[in-house]
PAFI-396119 format. One line per field, with one value per residue (C-alpha): residue number from 1; residue in one letter; chain; x negated, y, z negated. Coordinates in nm, 4 decimals. Example, Ala and Ser with C-alpha at 12.3 -4.5 7.8 and 13.67 -1.06 7.14 Angstrom:
BEGIN
resi: 1,2
resn: A,S
chain: A,A
px: -1.2300,-1.3670
py: -0.4500,-0.1060
pz: -0.7800,-0.7140
***
This chain:
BEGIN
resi: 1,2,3,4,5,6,7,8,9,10,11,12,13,14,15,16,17,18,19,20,21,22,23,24,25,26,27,28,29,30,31,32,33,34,35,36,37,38,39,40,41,42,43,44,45,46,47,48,49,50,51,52,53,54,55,56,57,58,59,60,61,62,63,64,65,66,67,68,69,70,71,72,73,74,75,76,77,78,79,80,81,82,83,84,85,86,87,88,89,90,91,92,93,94,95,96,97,98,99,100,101,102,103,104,105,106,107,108,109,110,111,112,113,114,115,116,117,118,119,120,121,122,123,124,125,126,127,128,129,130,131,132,133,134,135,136,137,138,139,140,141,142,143,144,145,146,147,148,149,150,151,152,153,154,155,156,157,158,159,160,161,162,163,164,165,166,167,168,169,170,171,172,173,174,175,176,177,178,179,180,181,182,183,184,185,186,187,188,189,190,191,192,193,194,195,196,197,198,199,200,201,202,203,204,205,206,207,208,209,210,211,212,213,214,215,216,217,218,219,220,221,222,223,224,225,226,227,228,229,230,231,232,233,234,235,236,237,238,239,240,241,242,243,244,245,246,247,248,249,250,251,252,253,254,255,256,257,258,259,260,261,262,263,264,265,266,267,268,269,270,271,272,273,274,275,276,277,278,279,280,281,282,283,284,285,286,287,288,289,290,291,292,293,294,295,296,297,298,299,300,301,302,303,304,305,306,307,308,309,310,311,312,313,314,315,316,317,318,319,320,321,322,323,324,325,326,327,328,329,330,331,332,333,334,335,336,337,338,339,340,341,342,343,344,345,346,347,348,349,350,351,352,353,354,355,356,357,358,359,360,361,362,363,364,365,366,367,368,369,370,371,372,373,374,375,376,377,378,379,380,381,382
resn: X,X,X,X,X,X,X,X,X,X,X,X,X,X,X,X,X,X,X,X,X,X,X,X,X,X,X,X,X,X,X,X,X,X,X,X,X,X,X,X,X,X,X,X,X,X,X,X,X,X,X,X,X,X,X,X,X,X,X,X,X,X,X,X,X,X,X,X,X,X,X,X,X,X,X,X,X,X,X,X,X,X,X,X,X,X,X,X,X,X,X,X,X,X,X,X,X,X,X,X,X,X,X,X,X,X,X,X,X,X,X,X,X,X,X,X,X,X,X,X,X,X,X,X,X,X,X,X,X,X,X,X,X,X,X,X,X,X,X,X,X,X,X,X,X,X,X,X,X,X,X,X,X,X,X,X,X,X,X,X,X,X,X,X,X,X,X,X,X,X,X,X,X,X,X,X,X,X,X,X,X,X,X,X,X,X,X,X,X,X,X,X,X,X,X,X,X,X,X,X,X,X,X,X,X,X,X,X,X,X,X,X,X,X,X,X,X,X,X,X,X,X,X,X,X,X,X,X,X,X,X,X,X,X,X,X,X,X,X,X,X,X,X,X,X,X,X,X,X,X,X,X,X,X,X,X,X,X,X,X,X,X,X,X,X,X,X,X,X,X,X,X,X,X,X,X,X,X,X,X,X,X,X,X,X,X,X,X,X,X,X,X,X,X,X,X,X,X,X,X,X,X,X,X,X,X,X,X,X,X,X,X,X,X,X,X,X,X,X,X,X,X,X,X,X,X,X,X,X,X,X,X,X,X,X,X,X,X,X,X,X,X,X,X,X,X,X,X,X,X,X,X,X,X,X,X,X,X,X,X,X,X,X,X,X,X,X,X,X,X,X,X,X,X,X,X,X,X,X,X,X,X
chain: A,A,A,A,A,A,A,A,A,A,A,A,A,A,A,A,A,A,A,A,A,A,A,A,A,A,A,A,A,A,A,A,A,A,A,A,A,A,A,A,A,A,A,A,A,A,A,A,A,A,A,A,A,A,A,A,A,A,A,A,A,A,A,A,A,A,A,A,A,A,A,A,A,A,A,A,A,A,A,A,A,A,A,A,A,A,A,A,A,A,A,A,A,A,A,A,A,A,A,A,A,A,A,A,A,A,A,A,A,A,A,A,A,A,A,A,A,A,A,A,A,A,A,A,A,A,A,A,A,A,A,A,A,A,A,A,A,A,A,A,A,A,A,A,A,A,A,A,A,A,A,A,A,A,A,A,A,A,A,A,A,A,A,A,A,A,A,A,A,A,A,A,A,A,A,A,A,A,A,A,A,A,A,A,A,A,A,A,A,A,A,A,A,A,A,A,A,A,A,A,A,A,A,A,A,A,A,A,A,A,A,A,A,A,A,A,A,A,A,A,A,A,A,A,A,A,A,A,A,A,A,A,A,A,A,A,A,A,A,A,A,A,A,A,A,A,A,A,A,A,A,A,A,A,A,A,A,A,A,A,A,A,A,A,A,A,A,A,A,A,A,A,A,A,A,A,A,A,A,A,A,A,A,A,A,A,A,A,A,A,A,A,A,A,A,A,A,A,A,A,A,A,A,A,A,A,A,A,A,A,A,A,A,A,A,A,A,A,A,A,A,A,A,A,A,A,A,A,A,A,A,A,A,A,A,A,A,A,A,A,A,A,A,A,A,A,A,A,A,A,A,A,A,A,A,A,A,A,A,A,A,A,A,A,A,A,A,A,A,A,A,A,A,A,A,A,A,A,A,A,A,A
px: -2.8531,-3.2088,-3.2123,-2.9724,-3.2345,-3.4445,-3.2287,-3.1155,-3.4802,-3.5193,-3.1861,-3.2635,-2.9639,-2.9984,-3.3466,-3.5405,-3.9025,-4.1313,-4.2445,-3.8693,-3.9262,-4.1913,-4.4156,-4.2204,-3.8917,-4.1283,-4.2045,-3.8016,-3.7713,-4.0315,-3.9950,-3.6025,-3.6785,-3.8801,-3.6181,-3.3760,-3.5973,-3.6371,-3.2430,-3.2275,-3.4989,-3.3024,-2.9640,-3.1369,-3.0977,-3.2014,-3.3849,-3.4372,-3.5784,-3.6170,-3.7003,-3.8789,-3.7754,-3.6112,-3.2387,-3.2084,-3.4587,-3.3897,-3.2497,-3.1912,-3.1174,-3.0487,-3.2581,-3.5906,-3.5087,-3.1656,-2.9499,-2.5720,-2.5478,-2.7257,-2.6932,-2.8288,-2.9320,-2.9894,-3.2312,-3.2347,-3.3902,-3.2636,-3.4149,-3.1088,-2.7813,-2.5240,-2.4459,-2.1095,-1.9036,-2.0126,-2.3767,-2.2999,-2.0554,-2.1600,-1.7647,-1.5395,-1.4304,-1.0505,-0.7898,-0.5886,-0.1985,-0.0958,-0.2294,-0.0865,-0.3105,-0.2826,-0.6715,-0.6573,-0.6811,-0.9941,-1.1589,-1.2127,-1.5361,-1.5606,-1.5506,-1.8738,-2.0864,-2.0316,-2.3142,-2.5860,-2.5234,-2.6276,-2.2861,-2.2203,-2.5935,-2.4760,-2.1665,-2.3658,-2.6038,-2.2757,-2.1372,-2.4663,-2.4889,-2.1928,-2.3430,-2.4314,-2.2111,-2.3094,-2.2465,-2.4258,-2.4402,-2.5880,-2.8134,-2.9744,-3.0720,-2.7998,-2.4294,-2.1431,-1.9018,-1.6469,-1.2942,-1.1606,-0.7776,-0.7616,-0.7939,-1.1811,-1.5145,-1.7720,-2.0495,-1.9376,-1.9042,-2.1909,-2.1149,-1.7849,-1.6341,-1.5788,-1.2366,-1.1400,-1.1859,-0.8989,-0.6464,-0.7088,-1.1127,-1.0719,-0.8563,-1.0525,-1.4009,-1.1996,-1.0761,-1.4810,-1.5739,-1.2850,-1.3932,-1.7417,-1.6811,-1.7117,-1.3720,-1.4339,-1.5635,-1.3763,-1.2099,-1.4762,-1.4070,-1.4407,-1.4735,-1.7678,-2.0201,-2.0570,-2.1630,-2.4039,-2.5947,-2.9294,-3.1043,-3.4390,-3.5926,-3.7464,-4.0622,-4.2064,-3.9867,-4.3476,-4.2936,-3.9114,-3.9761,-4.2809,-4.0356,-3.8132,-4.1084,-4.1815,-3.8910,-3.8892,-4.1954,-4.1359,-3.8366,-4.0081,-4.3870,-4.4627,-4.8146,-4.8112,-4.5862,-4.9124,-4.9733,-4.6635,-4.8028,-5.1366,-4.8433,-4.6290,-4.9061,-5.0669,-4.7495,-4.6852,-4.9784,-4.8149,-4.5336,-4.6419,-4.7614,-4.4396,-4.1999,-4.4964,-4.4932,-4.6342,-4.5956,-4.2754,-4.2367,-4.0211,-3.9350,-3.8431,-4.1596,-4.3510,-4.0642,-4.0953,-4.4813,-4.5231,-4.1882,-4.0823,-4.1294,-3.9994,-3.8460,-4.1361,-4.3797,-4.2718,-4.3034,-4.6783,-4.7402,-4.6189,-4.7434,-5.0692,-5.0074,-4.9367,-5.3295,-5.4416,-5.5214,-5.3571,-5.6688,-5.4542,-5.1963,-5.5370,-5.6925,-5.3311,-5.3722,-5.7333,-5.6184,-5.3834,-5.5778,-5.8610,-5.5934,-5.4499,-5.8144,-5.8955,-5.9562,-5.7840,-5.4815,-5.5930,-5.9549,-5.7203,-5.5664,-5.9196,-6.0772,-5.7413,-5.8162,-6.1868,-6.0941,-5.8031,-6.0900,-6.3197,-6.0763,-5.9671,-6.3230,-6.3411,-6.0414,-6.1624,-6.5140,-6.6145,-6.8384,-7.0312,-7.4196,-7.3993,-7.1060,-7.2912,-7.6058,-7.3648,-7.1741,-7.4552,-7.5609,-7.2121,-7.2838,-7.6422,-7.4975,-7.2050,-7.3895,-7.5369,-7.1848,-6.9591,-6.6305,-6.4553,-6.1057,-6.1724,-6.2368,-6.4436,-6.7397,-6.8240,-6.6960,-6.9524,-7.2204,-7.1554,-7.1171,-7.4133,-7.6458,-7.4656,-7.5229,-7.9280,-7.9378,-7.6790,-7.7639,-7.5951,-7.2828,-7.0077,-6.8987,-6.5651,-6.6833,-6.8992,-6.6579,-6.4075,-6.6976,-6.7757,-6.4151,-6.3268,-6.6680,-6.5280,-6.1448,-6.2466,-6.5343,-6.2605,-5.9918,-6.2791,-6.5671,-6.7249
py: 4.5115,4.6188,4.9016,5.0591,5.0159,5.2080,5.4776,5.5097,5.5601,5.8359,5.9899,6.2769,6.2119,5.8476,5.7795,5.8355,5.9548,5.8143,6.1599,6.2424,6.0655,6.0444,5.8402,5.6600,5.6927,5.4353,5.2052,5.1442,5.1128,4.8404,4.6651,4.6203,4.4893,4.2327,4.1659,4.1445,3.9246,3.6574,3.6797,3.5921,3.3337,3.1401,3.1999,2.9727,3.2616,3.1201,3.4489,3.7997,4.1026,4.3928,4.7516,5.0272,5.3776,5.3085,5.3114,5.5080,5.3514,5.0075,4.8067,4.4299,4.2335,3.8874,3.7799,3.9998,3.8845,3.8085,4.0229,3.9694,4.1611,4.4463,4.5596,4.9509,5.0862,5.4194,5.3143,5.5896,5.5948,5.8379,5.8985,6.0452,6.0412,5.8731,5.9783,6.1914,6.1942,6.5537,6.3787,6.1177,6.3435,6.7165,6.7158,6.8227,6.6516,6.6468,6.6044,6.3053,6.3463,6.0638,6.2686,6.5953,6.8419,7.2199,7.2997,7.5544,7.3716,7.3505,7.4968,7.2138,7.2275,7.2255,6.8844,6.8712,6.8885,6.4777,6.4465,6.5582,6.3145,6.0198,5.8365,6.0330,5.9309,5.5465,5.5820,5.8007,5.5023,5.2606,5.4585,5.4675,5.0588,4.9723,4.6103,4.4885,4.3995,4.6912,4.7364,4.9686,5.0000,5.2581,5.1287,5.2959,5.2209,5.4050,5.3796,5.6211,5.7912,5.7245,5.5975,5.2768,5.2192,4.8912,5.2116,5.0776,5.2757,5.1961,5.2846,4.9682,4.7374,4.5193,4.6154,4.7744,4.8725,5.2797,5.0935,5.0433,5.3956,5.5444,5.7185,6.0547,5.9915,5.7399,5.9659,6.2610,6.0628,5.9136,6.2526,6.3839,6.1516,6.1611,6.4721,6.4889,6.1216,6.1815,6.2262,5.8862,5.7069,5.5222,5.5383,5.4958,5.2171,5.2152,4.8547,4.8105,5.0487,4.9240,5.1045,4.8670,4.9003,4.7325,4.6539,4.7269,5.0206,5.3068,5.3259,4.9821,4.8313,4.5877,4.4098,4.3630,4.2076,3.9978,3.8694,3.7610,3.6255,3.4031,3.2473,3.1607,2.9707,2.8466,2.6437,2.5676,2.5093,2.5072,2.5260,2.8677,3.0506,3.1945,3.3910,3.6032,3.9433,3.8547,3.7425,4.0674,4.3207,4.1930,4.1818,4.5553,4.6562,4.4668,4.6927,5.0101,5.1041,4.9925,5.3411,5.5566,5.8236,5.6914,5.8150,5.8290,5.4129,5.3591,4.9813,4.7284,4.5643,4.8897,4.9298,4.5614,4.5585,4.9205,4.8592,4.5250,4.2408,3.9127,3.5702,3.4426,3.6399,3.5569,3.2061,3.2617,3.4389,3.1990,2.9312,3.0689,3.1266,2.7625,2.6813,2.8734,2.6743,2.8552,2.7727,2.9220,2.6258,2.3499,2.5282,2.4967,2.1083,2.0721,2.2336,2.0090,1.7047,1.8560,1.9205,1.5351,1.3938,1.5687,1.9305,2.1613,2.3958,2.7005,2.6037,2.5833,2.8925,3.0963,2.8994,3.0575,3.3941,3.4143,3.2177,3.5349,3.7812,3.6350,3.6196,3.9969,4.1390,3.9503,4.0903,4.4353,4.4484,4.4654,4.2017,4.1648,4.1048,3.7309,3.6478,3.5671,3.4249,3.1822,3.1495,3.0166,2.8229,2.6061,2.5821,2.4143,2.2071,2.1064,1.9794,1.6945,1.5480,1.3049,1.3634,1.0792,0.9767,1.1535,1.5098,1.5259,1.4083,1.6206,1.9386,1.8382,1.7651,2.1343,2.3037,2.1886,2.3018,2.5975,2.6860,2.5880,2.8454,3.1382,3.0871,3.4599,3.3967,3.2679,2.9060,2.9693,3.2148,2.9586,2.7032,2.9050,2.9802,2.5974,2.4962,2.8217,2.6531,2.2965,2.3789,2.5669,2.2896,2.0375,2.2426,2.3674,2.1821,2.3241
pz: -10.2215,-10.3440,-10.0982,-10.3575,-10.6234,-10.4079,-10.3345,-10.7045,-10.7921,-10.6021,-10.6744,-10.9728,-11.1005,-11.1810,-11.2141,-11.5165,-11.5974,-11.8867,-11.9268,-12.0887,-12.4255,-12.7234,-12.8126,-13.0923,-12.8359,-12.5661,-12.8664,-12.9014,-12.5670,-12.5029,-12.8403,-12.7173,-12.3791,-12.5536,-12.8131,-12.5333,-12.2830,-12.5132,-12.6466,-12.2235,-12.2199,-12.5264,-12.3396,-12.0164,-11.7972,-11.4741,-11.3674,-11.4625,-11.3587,-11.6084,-11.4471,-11.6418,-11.5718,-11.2216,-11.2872,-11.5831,-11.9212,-11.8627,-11.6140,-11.5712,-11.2436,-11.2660,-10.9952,-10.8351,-10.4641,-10.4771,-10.7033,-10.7456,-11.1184,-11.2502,-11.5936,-11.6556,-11.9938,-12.1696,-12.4921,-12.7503,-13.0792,-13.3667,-13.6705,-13.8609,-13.8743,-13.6127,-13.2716,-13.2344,-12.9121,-12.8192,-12.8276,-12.5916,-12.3359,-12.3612,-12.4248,-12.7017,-12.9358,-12.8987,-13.1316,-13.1904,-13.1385,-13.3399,-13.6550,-13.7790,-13.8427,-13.9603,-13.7486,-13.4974,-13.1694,-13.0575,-12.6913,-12.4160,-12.3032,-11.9072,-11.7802,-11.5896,-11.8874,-11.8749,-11.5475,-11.8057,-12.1033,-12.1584,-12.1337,-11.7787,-11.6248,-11.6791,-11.4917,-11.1978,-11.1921,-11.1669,-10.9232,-10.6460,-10.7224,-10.5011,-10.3352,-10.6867,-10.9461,-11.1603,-11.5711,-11.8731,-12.1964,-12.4398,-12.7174,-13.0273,-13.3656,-13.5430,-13.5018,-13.2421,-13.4691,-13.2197,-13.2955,-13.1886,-13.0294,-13.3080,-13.5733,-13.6731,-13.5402,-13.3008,-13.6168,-13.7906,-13.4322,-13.2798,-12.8969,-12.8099,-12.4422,-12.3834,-12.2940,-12.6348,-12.7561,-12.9077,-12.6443,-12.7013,-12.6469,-12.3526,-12.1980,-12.1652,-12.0950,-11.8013,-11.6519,-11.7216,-11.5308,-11.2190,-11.2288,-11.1046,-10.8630,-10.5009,-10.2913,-10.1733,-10.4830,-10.7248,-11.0239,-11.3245,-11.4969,-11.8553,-11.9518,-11.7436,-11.9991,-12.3726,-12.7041,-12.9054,-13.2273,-13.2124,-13.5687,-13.4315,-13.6938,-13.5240,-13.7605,-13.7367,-13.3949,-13.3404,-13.6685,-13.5827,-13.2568,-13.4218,-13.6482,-13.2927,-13.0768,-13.4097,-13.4465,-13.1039,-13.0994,-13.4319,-13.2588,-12.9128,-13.0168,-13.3457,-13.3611,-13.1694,-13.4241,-13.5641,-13.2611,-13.2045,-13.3100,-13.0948,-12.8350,-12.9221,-12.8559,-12.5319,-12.4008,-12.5313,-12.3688,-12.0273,-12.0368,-12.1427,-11.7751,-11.5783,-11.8137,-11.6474,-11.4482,-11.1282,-10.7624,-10.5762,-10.4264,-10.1647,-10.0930,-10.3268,-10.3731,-10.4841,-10.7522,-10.8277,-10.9112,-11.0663,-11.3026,-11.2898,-11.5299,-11.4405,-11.6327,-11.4159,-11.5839,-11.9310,-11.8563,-11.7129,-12.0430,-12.2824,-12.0768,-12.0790,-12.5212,-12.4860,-12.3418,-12.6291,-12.9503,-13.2483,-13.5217,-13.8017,-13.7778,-13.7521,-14.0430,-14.2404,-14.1349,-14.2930,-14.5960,-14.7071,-14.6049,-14.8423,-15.1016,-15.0340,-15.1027,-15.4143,-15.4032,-15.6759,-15.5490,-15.7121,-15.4848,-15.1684,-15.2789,-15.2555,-14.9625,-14.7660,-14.9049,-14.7502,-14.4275,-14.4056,-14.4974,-14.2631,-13.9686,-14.0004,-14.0105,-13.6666,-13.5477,-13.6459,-13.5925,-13.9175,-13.9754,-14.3545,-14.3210,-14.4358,-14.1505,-13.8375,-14.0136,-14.1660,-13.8632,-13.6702,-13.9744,-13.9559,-13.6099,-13.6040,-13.8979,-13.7233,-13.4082,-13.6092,-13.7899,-13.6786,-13.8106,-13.9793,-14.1242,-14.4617,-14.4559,-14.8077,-14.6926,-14.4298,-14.6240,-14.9358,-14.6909,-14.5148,-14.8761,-14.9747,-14.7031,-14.7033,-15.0716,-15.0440,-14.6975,-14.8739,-15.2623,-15.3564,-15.1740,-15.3165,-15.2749,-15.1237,-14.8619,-14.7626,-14.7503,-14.5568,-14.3028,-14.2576,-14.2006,-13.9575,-13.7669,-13.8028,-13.6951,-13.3920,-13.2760,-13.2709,-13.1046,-12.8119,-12.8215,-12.5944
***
């Protein structure tokens, strides 16, 4: 059954190339395989393997040795305007019978102009996956002006089967596509490729799937919540090399470790974001025991300010002067305390020393350094 994977790949008329889209095209792409891997992970999908430019953009096999289903996907971002059936068939657009109309009739387009769009590559990627119980679906960011047989339009539907296309469209989609089968292949079948809609924006698909990778740690461990967009772009970065252009592979293993990303290696991942302390969610903690022992909320309010200066100058490099003088400073200090049940003393004992060793910085800033020290000592001590 994988041989066919194989084969596909190196079939030019099913396989697809990184090279073929932009840069803000990949972005969609990989943001939506994340988006989509976890909507699989919170489903309790037993297994998954999701290919990267191998059988057309995307495709997903529900199990990386032993296959039974694969699901193939063209991904397409579009930054205006919705797609029109001539988009997705290289057909024309013909008119329906059921409506009287006083337009001259318009000139068919030949029939083979279906291999080369979009719609056409899914079914030649159905048709080459024989062994595996094979379905697509075409997904973008803005809607298919296509008409529906219920009278409604696939622009205004979630995910919709070609099936349910209105008569006149099905109809000639399904003789496109009879047309350029094999003598000896089947019938296409229409139900088996969907239309779907995906909410994902084009210009800022990270903070979308952010938003998705947060809520599903807010519900399975809390305390890592903090570090989906830390989470988000490593795992970006994981991806971004299995949609390239890489040399020709011919078994299943090459294809599986140059494009493939597993339900196993999601689980390493977030198993390995699960070792990781999020500091954030401890420093949240320490705040409102300060605030429940005495200190002011408008105090609270500034001491999170600094610590979320102080944290993003890390992050980018961008250290002030004072920073890892004061750093160290909290450190030394912090080797001699014991902490106790009460939070207050220690934190007037560390503002202290800290305001006799940094007299021109502010008090906050130097309060946000010593409990940034103190969170992260307890979390790792060593």
């Amino acid at each position: 059954m994988l041989d066919e994977v194989v084969l596909a790949m190196n079939n030019s008329d099913t396989s697809e190339s990184g090279g073929k889209h932009n840069q803000k095209g990949i972005e969609f792409q990989k943001n939506w395989a994340i988006v989509k891997m976890f909507s699989l992970k919170e489903k309790d999908t037993p297994d998954f393997l999701v290919l990267f430019e191998v059988v057309q953009d995307i495709a997903i096999l529900d199990s990386p040795n032993t296959p039974s289903t694969i699901e193939v996907f063209q991904v397409k971002k579009k930054d205006r305007m919705e797609w029109t059936w001539t988009m997705l068939t290289n057909l024309h657009n013909p008119d329906d019978p059921s409506k009287k109309t006083k337009v001259k009739k318009k000139k068919p387009k030949p029939l083979s102009g279906i291999s080369d769009s979009p719609l056409g590559k899914i079914f030649a990627s159905l048709a080459n996956l024989k062994s595996l119980e094979a379905s697509g679906c075409f997904i973008s960011n803005a809607g298919c002006n296509l008409e529906l047989s219920s009278g409604g339009n696939v622009a205004t539907s979630t995910a919709i089967a070609l099936s349910e296309l209105a008569p006149h469209l099905a109809d000639l989609l399904q003789a496109a596509l009879d047309s350029v089968q094999t003598p000896s292949g089947m019938k296409a079948d229409l139900s088996r490729v969907l239309i779907e809609k995906v909410n994902i924006p084009v210009d800022d698909a990270q903070t979308y799937t952010i938003g998705v990778v947060h809520n599903y740690l807010h519900k399975v461990s809390p305390p890592h919540a903090g570090q989906a967009r830390s989470f988000v772009e490593s795992l970006l970065a994981k991806l971004a090399p299995l949609g390239a252009k890489t040399a020709k592979t011919t078994t299943i293993e090459e294809i599986k470790s140059r494009h493939g990303y597993s339900l196993e290696h999601l689980n390493a991942a977030l198993s390995d974001l699960h070792k990781t302390p999020d500091i954030e969610f401890y420093l949240n903690s320490w705040l409102d025991q300060l605030k429940n022992e005495g200190i002011e909320f408008w105090k609270i309010t500034q001491i999170r300010a600094s610590i979320t200066a102080i944290l993003s100058r890390k992050i980018f490099g961008s250290p002030l002067p004072d920073d890892v003088d004061i750093s160290m400073c909290c450190d030394a200090l912090l080797k001699n305390e014991q902490f106790e049940a009460r939070l207050m003393p220690i934190f007037e004992r560390g503002t202290k020393h800290l305001r006799e060793k940094f007299p021109a910085t502010k008090e906050v800033e130097l309060q946000a350094h010593f409990l940034l020290k103190a969170v992260e000592q307890c979390v790792d001590p060593s």
